[in-house]
N, CA and C atoms as a LAMMPS dump frame, in Angstrom:
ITEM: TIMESTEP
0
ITEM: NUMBER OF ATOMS
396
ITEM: BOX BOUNDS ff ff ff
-5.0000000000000000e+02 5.0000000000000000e+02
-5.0000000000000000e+02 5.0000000000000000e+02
-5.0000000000000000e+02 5.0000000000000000e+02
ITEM: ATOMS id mol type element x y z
1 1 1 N -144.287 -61.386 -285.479
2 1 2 C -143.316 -60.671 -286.271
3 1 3 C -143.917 -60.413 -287.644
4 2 1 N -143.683 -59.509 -288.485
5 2 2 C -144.292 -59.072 -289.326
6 2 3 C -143.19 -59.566 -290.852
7 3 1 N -143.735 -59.969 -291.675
8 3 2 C -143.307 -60.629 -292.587
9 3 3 C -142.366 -59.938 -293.795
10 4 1 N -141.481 -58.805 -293.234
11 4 2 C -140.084 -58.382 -293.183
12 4 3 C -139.404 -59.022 -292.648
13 5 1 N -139.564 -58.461 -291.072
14 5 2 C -138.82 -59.499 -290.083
15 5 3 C -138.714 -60.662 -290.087
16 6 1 N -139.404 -61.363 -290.622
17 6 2 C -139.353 -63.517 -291.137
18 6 3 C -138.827 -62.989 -292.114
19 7 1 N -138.922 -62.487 -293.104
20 7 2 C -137.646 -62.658 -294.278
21 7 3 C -136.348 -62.576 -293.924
22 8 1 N -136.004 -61.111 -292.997
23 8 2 C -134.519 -61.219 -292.748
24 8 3 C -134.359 -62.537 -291.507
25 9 1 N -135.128 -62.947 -291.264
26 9 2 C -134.678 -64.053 -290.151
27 9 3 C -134.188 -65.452 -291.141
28 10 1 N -135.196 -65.446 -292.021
29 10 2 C -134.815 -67.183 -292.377
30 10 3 C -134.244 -66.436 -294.002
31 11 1 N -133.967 -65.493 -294.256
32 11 2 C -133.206 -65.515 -295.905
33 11 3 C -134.106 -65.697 -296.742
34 12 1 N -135.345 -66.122 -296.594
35 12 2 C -136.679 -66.182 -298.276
36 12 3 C -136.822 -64.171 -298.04
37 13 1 N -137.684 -64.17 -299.376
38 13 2 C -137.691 -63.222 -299.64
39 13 3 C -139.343 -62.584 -299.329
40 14 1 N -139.768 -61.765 -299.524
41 14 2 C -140.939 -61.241 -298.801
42 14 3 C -141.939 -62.276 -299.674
43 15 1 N -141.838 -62.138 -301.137
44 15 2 C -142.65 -62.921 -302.104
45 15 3 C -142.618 -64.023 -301.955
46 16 1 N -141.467 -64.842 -301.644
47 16 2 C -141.556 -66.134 -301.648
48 16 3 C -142.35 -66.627 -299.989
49 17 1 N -142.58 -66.053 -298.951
50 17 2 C -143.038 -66.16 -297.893
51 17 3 C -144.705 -66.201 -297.583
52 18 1 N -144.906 -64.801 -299.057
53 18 2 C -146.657 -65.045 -299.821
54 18 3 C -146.761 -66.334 -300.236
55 19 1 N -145.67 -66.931 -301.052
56 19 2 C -146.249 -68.073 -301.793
57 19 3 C -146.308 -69.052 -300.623
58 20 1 N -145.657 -68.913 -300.264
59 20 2 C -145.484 -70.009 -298.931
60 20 3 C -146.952 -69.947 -298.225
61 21 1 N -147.342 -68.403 -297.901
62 21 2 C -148.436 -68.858 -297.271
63 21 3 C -150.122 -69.282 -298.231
64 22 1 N -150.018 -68.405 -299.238
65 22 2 C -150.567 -69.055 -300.546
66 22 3 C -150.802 -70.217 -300.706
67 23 1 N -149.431 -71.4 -300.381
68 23 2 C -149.603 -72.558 -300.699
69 23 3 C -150.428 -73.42 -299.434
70 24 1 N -149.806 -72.594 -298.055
71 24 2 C -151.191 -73.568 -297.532
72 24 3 C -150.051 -73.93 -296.239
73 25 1 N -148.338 -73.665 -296.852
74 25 2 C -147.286 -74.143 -295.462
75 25 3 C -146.759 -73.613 -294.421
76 26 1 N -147.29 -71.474 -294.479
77 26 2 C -147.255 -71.396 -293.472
78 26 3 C -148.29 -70.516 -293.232
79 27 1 N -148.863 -69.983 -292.148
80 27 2 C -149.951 -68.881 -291.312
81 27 3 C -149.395 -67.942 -290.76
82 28 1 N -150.133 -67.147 -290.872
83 28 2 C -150.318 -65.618 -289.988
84 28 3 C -151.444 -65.41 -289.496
85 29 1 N -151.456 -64.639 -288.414
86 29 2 C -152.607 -63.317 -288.036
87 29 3 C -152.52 -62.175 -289.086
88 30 1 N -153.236 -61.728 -288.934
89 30 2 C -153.687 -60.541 -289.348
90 30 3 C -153.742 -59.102 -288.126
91 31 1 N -153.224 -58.479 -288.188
92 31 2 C -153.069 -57.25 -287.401
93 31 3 C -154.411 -56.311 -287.645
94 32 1 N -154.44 -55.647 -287.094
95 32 2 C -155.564 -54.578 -287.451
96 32 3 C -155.663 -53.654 -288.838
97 33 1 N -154.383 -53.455 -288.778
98 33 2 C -153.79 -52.711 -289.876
99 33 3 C -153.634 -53.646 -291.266
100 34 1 N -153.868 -54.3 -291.06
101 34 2 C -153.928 -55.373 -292.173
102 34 3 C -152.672 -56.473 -292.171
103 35 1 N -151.997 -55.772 -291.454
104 35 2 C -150.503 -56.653 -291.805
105 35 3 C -150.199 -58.038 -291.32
106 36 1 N -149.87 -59.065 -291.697
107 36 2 C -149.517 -60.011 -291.572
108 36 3 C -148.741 -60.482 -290.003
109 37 1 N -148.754 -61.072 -289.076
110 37 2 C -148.34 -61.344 -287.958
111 37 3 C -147.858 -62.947 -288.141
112 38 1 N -146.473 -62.977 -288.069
113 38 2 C -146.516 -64.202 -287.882
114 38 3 C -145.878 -64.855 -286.74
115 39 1 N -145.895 -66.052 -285.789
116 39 2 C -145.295 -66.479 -284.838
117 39 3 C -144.081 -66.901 -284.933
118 40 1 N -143.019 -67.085 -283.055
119 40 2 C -141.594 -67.309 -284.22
120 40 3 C -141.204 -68.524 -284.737
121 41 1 N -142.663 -69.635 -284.018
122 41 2 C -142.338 -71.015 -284.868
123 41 3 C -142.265 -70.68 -286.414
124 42 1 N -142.739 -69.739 -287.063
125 42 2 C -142.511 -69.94 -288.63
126 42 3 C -141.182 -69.384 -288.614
127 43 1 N -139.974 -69.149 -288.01
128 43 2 C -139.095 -68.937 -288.466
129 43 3 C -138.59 -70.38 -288.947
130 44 1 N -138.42 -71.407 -287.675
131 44 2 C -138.153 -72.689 -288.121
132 44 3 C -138.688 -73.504 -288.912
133 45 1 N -140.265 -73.147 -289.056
134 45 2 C -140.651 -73.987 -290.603
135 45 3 C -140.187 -73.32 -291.997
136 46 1 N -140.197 -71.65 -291.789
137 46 2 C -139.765 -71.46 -293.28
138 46 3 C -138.123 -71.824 -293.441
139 47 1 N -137.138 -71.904 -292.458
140 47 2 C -135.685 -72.66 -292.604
141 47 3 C -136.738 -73.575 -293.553
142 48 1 N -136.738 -74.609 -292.838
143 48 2 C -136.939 -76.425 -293.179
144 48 3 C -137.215 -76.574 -294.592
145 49 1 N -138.499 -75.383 -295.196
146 49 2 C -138.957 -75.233 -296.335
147 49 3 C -137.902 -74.699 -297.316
148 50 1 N -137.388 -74.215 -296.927
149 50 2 C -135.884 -73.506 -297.762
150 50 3 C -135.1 -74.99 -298.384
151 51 1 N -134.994 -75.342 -296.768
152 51 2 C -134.312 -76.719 -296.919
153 51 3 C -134.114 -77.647 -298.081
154 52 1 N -135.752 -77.954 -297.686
155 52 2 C -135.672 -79.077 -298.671
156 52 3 C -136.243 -78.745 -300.081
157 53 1 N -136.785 -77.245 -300.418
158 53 2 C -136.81 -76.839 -301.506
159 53 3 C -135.471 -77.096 -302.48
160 54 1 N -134.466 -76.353 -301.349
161 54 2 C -133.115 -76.401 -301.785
162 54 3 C -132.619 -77.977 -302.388
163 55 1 N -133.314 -78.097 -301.622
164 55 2 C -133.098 -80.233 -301.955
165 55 3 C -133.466 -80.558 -303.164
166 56 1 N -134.308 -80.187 -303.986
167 56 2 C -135.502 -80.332 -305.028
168 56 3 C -136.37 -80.497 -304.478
169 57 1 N -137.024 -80.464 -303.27
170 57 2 C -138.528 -81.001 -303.083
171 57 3 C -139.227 -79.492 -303.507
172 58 1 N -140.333 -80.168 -303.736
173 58 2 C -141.461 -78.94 -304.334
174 58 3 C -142.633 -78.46 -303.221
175 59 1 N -143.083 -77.292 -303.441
176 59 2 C -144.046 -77.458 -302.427
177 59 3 C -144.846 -77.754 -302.282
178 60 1 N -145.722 -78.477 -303.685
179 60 2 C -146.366 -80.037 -303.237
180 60 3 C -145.928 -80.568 -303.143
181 61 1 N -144.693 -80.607 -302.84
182 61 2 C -144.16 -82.02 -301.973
183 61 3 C -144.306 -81.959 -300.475
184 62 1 N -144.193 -81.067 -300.533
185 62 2 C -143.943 -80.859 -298.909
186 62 3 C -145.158 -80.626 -298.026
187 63 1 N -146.549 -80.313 -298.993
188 63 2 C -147.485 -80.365 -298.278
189 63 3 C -147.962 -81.304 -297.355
190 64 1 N -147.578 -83.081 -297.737
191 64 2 C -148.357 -84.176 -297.266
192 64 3 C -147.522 -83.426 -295.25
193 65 1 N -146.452 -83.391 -295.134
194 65 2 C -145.163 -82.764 -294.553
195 65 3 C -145.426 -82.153 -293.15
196 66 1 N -146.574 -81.489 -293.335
197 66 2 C -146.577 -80.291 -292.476
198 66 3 C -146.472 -80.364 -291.256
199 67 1 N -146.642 -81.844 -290.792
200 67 2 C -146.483 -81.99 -289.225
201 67 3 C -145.342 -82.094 -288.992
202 68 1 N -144.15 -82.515 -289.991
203 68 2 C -142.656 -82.5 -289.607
204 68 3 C -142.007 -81.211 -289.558
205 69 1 N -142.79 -79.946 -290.352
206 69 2 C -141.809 -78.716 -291.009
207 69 3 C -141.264 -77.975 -289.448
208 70 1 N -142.215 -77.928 -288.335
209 70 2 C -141.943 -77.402 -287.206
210 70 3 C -140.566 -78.183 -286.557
211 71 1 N -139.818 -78.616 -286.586
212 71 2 C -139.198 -79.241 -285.659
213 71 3 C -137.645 -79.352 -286.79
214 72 1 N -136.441 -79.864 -286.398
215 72 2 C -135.306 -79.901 -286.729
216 72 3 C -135.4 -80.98 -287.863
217 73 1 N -136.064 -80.559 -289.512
218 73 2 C -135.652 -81.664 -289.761
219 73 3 C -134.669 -82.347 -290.535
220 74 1 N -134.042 -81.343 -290.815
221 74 2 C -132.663 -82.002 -291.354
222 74 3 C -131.561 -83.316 -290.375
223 75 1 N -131.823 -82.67 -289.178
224 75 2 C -131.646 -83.527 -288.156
225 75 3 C -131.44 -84.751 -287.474
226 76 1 N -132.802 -84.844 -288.099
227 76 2 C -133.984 -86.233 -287.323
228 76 3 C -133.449 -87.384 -288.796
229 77 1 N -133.54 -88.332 -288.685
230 77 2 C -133.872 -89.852 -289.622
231 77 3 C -135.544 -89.178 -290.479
232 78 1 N -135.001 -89.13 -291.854
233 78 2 C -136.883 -89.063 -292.062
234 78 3 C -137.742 -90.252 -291.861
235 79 1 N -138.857 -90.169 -292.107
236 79 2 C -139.896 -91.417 -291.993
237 79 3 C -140.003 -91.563 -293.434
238 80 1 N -140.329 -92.882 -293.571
239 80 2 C -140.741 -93.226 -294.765
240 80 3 C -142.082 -93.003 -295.551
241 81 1 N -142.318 -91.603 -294.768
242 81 2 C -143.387 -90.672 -295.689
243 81 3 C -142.438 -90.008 -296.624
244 82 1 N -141.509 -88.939 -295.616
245 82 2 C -140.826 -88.454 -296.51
246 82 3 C -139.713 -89.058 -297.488
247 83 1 N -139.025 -90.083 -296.884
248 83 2 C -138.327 -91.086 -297.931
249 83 3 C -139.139 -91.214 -299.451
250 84 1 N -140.4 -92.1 -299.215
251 84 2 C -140.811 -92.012 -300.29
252 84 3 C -141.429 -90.527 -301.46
253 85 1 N -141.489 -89.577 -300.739
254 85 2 C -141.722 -88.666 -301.023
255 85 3 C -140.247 -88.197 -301.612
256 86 1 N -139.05 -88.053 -301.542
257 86 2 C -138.676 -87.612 -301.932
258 86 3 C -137.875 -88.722 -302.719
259 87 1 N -137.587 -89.768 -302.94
260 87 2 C -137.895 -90.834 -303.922
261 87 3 C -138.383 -90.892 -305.367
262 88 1 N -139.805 -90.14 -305.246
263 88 2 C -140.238 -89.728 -306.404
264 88 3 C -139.933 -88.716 -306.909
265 89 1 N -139.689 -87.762 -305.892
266 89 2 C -138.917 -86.466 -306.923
267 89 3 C -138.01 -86.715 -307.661
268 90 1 N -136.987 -87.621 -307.047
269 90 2 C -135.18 -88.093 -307.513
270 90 3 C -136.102 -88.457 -308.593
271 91 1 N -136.778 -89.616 -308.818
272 91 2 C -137.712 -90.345 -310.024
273 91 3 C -138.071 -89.187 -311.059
274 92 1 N -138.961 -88.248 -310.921
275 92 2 C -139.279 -86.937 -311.74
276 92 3 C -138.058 -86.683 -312.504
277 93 1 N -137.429 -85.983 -311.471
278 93 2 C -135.784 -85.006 -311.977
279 93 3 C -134.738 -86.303 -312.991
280 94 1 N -134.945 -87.283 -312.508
281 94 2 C -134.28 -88.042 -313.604
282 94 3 C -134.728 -88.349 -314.804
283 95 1 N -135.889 -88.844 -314.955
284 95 2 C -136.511 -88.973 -316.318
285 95 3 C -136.534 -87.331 -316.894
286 96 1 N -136.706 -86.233 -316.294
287 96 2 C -136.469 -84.817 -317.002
288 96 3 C -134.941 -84.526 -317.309
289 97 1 N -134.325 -84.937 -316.645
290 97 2 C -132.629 -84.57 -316.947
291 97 3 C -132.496 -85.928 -318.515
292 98 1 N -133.074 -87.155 -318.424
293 98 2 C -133.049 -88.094 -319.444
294 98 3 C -133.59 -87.334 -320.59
295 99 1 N -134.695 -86.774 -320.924
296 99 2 C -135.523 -86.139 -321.636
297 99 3 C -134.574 -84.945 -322.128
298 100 1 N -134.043 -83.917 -321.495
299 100 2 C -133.422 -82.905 -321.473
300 100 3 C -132.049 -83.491 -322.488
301 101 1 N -131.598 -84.452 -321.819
302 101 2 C -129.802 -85.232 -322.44
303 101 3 C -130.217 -85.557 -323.711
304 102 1 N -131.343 -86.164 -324.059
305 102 2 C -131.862 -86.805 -325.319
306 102 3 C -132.161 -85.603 -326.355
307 103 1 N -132.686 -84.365 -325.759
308 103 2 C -133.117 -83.554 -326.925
309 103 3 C -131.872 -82.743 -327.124
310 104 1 N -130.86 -82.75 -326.363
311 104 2 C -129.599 -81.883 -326.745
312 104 3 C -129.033 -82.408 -327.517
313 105 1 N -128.497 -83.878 -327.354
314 105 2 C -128.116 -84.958 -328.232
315 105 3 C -128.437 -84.699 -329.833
316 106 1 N -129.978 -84.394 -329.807
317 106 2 C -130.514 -85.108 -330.954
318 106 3 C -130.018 -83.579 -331.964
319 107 1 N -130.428 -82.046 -331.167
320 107 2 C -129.995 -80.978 -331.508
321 107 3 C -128.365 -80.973 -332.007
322 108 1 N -127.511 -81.491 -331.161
323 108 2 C -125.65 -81.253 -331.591
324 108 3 C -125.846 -81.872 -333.129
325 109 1 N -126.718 -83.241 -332.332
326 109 2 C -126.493 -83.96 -333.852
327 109 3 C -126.516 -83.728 -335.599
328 110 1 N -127.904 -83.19 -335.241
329 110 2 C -128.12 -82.02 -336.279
330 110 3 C -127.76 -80.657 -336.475
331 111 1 N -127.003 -80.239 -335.62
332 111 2 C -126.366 -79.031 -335.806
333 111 3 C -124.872 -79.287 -336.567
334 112 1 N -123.975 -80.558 -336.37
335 112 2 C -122.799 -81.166 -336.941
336 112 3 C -123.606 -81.728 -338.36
337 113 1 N -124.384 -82.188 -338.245
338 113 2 C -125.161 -82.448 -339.844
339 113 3 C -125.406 -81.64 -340.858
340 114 1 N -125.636 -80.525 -340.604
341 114 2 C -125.982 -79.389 -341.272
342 114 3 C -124.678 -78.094 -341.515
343 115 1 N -123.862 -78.233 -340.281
344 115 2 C -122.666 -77.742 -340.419
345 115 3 C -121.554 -78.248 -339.73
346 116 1 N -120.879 -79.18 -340.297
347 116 2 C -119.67 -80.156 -339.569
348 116 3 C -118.687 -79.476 -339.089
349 117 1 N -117.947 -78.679 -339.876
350 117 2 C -117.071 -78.09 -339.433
351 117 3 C -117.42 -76.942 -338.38
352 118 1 N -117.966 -76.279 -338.241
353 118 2 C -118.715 -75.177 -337.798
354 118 3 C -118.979 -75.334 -336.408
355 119 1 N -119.527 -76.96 -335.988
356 119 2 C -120.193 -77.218 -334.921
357 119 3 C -118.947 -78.228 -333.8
358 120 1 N -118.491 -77.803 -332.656
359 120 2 C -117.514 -78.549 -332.299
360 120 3 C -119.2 -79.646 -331.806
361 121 1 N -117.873 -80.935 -331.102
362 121 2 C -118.667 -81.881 -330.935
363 121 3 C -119.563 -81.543 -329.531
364 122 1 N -120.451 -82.275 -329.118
365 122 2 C -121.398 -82.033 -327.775
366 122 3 C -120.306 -82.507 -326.87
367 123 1 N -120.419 -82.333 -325.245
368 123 2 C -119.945 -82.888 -324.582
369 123 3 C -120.448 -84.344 -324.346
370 124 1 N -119.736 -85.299 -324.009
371 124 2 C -120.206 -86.512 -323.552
372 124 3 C -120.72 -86.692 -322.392
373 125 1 N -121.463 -87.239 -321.512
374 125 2 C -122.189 -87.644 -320.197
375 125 3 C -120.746 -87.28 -319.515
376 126 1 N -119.83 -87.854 -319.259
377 126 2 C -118.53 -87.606 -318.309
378 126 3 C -117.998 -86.228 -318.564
379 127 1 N -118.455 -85.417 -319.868
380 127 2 C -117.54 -84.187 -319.466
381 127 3 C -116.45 -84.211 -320.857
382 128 1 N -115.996 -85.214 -321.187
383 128 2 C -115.53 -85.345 -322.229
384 128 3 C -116.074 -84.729 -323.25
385 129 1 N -115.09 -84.33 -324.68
386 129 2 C -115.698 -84.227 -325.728
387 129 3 C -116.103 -85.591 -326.376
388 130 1 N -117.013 -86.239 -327.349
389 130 2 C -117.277 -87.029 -327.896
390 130 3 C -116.77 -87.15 -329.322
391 131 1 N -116.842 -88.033 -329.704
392 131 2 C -115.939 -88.245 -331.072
393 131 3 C -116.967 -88.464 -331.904
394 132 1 N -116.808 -88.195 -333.086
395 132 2 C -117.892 -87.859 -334.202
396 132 3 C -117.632 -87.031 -335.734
């Protein structure tokens, strides 16, 4: 199938299906004509890749992966390849969301410093306004 047809099958987009194969997670033939051929197992690996993109995993994450991407894996129990693999992402995305909370913080702060009235307060972690 030619790499239109895998886009409207699994929902990525023509570009994101380059990067995909760019990165190394999925293959084609090559046609005569130059065009890209791909088999319809990549319909079910580019799902999976959607998947767990959608998840936060990255696609170095997903490289170590590649022997699972063929098959159902939302499905299946992962192995504790991918457990730990995606372990560390949760690990990443939290210390960046920490990093992220800290520099907004430090910004309201000084934005109510410089103009009190002017600046309502930040929201608090729960959603609340904060008192200040």
């Amino acid at each position: 199938m030619r790499i239109g047809e895998l886009a409207r099958a699994t929902g990525a987009t023509v570009r994101a299906l380059r990067h995909y194969e760019q990165a190394g997670l999925i293959d084609s033939a090559r046609e005569p004509n130059g065009y890209r051929d791909y088999g319809e197992s990549a319909v079910v690996r580019v799902r999976n890749i959607r998947a767990l993109v959608g998840a936060g995993l990255t696609l170095e994450d997903l490289r170590p992966l590649l022997g699972c991407l063929d098959g159902d894996v939302l499905a299946n129990r992962p192995s504790e390849r991918v457990l730990a693999i995606a372990r560390e992402r949760l690990s990443v995305l939290e210390r960046r969301i920490a990093a992220q909370t800290e520099a907004r913080d430090r910004l309201a702060a000084a934005l109510a410093a410089a103009l009190p009235a002017a600046v309502p307060a930040a929201p608090a972690a729960d959603g609340s306004a904060a008192e200040g």
